[in-house]
N, C-alpha and C positions, 0 to 999 in steps of 0.2 A: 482433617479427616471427618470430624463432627458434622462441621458445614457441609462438607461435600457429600455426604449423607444425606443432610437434612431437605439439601434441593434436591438428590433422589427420588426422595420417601413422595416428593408433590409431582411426581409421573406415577403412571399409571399401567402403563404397558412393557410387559417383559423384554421386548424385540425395540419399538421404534421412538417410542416419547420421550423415554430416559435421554434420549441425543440431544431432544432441545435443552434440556437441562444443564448441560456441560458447558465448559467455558476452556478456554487454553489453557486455563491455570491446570487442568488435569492431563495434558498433551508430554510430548517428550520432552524435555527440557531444552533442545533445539533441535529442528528438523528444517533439513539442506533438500529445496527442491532446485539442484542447480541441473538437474536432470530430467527433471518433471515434464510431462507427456502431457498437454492439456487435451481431454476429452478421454483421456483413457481411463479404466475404472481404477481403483486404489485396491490393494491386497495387501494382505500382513500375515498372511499364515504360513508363510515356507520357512517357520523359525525349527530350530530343535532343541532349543534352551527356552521353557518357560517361564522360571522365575530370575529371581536375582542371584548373581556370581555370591555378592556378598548384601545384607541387607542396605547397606549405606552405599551402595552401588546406584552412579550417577549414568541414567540410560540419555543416549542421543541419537536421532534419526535421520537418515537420507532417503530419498525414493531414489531407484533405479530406476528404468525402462525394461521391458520385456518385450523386446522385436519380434516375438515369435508367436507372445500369446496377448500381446497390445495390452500390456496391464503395466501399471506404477506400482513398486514390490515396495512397500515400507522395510528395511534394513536397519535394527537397532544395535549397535553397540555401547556396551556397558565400560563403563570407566570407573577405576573406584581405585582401591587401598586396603591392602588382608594383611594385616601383621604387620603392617609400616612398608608392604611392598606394593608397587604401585601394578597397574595390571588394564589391559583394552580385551576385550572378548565380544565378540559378534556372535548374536542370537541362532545368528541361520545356521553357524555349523561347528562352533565353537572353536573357531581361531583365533589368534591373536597373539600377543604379548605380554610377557609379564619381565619388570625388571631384574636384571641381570647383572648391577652393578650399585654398591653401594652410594657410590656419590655421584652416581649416572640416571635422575629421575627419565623417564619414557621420553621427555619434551625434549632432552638433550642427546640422549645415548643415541649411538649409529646403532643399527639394527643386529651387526654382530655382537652386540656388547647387553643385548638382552635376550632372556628364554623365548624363543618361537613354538606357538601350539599350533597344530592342524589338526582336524580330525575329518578323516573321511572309510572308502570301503576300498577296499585294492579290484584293481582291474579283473584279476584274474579268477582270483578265489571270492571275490564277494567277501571277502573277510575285515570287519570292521575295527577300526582303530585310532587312535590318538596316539599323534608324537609330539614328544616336547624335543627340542633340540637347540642346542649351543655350541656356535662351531661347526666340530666335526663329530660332535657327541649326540648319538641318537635313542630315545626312550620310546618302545612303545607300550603303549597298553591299549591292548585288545578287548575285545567286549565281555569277554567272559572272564577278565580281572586280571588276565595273566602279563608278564613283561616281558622283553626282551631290548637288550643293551647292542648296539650297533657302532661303528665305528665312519666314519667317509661314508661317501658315495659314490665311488667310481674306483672300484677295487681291483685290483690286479689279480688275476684267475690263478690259483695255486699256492696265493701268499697268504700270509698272518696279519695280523692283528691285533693290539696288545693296549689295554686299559690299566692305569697304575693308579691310586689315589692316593696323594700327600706320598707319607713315602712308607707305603704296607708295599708289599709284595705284586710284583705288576701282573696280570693274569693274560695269558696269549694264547691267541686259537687258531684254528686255519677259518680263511675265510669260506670255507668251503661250508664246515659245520658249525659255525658262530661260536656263540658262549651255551652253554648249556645251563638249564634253568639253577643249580645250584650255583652257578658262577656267577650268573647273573644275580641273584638275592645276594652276595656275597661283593659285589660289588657298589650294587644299590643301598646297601644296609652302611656301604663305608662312605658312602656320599652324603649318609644323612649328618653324617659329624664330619664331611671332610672337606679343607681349602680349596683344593685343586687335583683337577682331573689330567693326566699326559694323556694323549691319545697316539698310536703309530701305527703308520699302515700304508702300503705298497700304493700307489698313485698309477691305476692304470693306464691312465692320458700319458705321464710323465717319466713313468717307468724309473721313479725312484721314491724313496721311504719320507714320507709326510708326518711330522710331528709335532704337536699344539698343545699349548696348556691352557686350560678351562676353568675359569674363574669359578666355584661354586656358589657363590652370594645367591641366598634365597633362594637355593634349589627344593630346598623340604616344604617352603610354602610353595612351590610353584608345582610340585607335588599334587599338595592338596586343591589346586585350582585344577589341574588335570583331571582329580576325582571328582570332582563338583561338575564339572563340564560332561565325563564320562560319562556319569548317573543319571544325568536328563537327555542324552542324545543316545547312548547303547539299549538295548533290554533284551533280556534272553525270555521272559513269557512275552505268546504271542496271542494275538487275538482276531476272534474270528467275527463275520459279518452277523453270526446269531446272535452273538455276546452284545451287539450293535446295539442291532433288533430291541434285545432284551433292555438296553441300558435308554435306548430311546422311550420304549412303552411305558418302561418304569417311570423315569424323569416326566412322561404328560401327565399319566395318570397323576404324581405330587403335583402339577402346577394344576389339575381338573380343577383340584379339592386344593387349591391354594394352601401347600403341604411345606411349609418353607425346610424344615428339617430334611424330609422326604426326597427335595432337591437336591439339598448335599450330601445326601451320601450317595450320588451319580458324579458328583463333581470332585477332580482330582486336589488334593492339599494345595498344590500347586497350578489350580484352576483360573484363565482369565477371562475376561470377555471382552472385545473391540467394538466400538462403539463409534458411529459417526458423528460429527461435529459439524451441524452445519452453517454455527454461527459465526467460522468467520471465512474466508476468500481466498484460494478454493479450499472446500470442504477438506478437514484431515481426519482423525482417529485418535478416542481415547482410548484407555486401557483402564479397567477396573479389576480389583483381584475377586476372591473365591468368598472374603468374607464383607467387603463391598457390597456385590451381588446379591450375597441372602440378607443383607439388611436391607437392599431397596428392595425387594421384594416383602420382608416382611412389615415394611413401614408403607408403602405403596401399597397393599391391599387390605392395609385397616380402613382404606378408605372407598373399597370399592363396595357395593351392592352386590354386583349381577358381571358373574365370570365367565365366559365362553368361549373355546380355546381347541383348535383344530388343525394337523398336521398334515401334507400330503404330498403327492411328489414327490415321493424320497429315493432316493439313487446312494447307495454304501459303496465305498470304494476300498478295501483291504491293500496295506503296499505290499509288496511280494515278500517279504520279508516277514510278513507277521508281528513287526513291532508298532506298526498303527494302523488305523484307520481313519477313514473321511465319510460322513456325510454330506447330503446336500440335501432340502426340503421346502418346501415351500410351509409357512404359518401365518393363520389367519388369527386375529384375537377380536372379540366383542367386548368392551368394557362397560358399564355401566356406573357412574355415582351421581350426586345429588344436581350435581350443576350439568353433566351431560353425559353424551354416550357416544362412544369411540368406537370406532375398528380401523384396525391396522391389519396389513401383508406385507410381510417380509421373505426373503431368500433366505435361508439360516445355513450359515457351514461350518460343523461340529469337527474337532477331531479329538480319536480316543486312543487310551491303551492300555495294557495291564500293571496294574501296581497292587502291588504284594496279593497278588494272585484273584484280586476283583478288575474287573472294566468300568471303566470312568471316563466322563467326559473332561479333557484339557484346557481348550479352547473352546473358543465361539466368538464368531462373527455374522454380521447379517450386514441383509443389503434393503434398501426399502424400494419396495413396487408398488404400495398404494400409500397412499399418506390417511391421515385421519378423514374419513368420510362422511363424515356428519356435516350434516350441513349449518352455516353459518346462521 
């Protein structure tokens, strides 16, 4: 970390010099371009997970294609270890797996034999959520924290239902009106101490009663990766294109007046920035975090003179949803220090959102349009 500072601190430019600076060693720890688009541009913003599942969490990358908008999407997934359970989670939408089985690490278990996460919005209501599921055992949680205990997927119109854990008292509903939220906490609360789940229910393909039992291993940590996942992809405050505005003006004005402090308090705890690599063949992307950034920045301009720093172009994009936003802007920078003078243009593309009740910026990426202009 030190080092990788320290060749920071000897750029100069907020947006474009820091890039030459990088090396692989600051890259994914491996990235699959067996899909790679040559000539198309590179992206990495379509994640909903900023930080890490866990901090000892091993990130790895593939580019996709995107046929429709001719881009190469960087897709990272995180590999790692919470509590001695092993776990794969993908940034874009927080899917994946977590093990499911004591003596069944990820590398070996069939896919039935460990906890499945998805998390997306339902077709119909827009209503956003996260399932973990085993089996035929289905958990959701919804955005606004609440749960609901499911059973199959293809249920016979008019039948029951019935969840037992170890051997408490089996609880049965019509499929018609599920569980009801006390039955639910009441079955949840027995899973956090219980072996085994039965599940039964009407098989509407087959027109007879389907009955499984559901290993619990590591269902309480699998839990807490659902809520870790939940908290960086759901948010009930929303924000608006002013809050933008505001969060834009604020963040130039601290970098006018080379304000390092000033910067982060626009920048979210959980703040990264992508940064191009054009040292090796074809160009890829680093990733620096929130406190990375405000140290090259405050080691980077003990060294400048003469700062000059202008925004323009800018186009905010709100999602319909009100849990983010996107900028895009164009930035120019004049630098000045003893040995020369610099200007850089960049494309910059910000996105924001609300966290505990201020607007902060998350991300940032940029693209470079002019390189250093000074002449040789």
């Amino acid at each position: 970390m030190k080092r990788f500072l320290q060749r920071l601190a000897n750029c100069y430019l907020l947006m474009m010099l820091v890039s030459t600076c990088l090396s692989a060693d600051e890259l994914c720890v491996s990235i699959s371009r067996s899909r790679y688009v040559d000539g198309w541009t590179e992206v990495s913003s379509r994640e909903g997970i900023d930080s890490h599942i866990t901090p000892e969490g091993v990130v790895n990358c593939a580019f996709f294609p995107d046929q429709s908008e001719k881009l190469n999407v960087l897709v990272r997934q995180e590999r790692g270890n919470y509590q001695g359970v092993g776990y794969r989670i993908f940034y874009t939408d927080g899917s994946g797996v977590i093990q499911g089985e004591a003596e069944k690490p990820l590398d070996v278990a069939d896919y039935q034999d460990n906890w499945s996460l998805r998390c997306r919005a339902g077709l119909s209501d827009q209503l956003k959520r996260c399932v973990l599921q085993k089996g035929d055992l289905f958990i959701h949680r919804y955005q606004d924290g609440s749960y609901m205990v499911d059973v199959g997927s293809d249920k016979k119109t008019g039948s029951n239902m019935q969840v037992r854990v170890d051997n408490n008292e089996a609880v049965t509903v019509s499929v018609q009106h599920g569980f009801t939220d006390e039955q639910t906490d009441l079955i949840l609360g027995q899973m956090q101490t219980g072996k085994k789940v039965y599940t039964r229910y009407s098989d509407a393909a087959n027109q007879w009663e389907t009955e499984k039992t559901i290993d619990l291993f590591a269902y309480s940590r699998a839990m807490d990766i659902v809520e870790i996942v939940a908290s960086e992809i759901f948010t009930l405050s929303k924000i608006t294109a002013d809050q933008v505005r505001q969060v834009i003006a604020g963040a130039d004005l601290a970098a006018e007046n080379r304000d390092v402090d000033g910067i982060g308090n626009y920048l979210s705890k959980n703040f990264f920035k992508y940064i191009d690599v054009p040292t090796v063949n074809p160009p890829v992307t680093a990733r620096i975090d929130r406190e990375q950034y405000l140290e090259m920045l405050k080691q980077g301009w003990k060294t400048v003179e003469d700062y000059r720093y202008q925004r323009k172009d800018v186009v905010i994009n709100v999602a319909a949803d009100g849990a983010s936003a996107e900028s895009n802007s164009t930035i120019v920078e004049t630098v000045s220090t003893k040995e020369r003078n610099m200007v850089s243009k960049v494309r910059e593309y910000a996105r924001y959102r609300v966290e505990h009740g201020k607007p902060v910026i998350i991300r940032i990426e940029t693209q470079t349009l002019v390189g250093d202009t000074t002449p040789e």
